[in-house]
C-alpha positions, 0 to 999 in steps of 0.5 A: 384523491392526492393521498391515495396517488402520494401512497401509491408513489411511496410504495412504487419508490420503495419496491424500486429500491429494496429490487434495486438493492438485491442481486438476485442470488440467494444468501450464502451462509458463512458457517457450515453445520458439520455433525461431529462425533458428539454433537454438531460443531459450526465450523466458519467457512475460509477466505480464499482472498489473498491478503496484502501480505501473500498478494503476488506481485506482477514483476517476472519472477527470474528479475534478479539485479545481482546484488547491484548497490541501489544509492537513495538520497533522502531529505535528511530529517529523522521522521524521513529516515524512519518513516520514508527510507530506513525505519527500524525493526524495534516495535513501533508498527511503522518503522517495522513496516519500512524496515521489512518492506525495504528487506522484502523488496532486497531479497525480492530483486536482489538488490541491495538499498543504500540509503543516503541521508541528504541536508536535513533543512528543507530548503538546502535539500532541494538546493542540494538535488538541484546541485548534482542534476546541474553536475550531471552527477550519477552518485544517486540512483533515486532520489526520495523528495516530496513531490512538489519540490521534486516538481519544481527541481524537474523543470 
């Protein structure tokens, strides 16, 4: 008697789940069977997704700074300035992705990004942004800090 109830048990939770499973819709198949002149030829149907790259951005399009000078202050070590801030256009996939993103995004808002290397000793820099925000300073426009010190300097 418990075999015939745990089989009918069985196949209910697996009916639930392959119905569970499916949407509803039929299959759509990625490739189209075009007849060419000679033969059939399989053509891959396109993506109409955007990519990262051609993703538009949400910002209006008339935003134009005028070429005012942005100033950014960075802890001063060489990974900071290569993979955070500058980065370079040479090849290593990191460094070009900075460097063209930070070209993407001058050309984008008419700005230009005057990157400033800070103390290179990671208890100078904090000191150091702590030092101009007491002074009331306005040399820096953005300050490029990891989140926990900057937390500790906001306070």
């Amino acid at each position: 008697m418990k075999k015939p109830i745990a089989v009918i048990i069985a196949v209910l939770l697996l009916a639930s789940a392959l119905i569970s499973c499916g949407d509803g819709s039929k299959a759509v198949d990625t490739a189209a069977d075009i007849e060419g002149q000679n033969g059939s030829v399989t053509a891959a149907a396109e993506s109409t997704e955007p990519s990262r790259e051609n993703t538009p951005d949400n910002l209006p399009s008339d935003l134009d700074f005028g070429e005012k000078t942005l100033n950014i202050i960075y802890y001063g070590i060489a990974d900071s300035h290569n993979y955070d801030a500058v980065g370079e256009s040479g090849g290593d996939i990191v460094y070009d992705a900075v460097y063209n993103r930070n070209l993407s995004v001058e050309e984008r808002l008419a700005v230009r990004l005057n990157w400033l290397r800070g103390k290179d000793n990671w208890d100078e820099y904090p000191a150091q942004i702590k030092t101009l925000m007491l002074a009331g300073s306005s040399d820096y426009d953005i300050v490029l800090m990891e989140n926990s010190r900057l937390f500790q300097q906001s306070l």
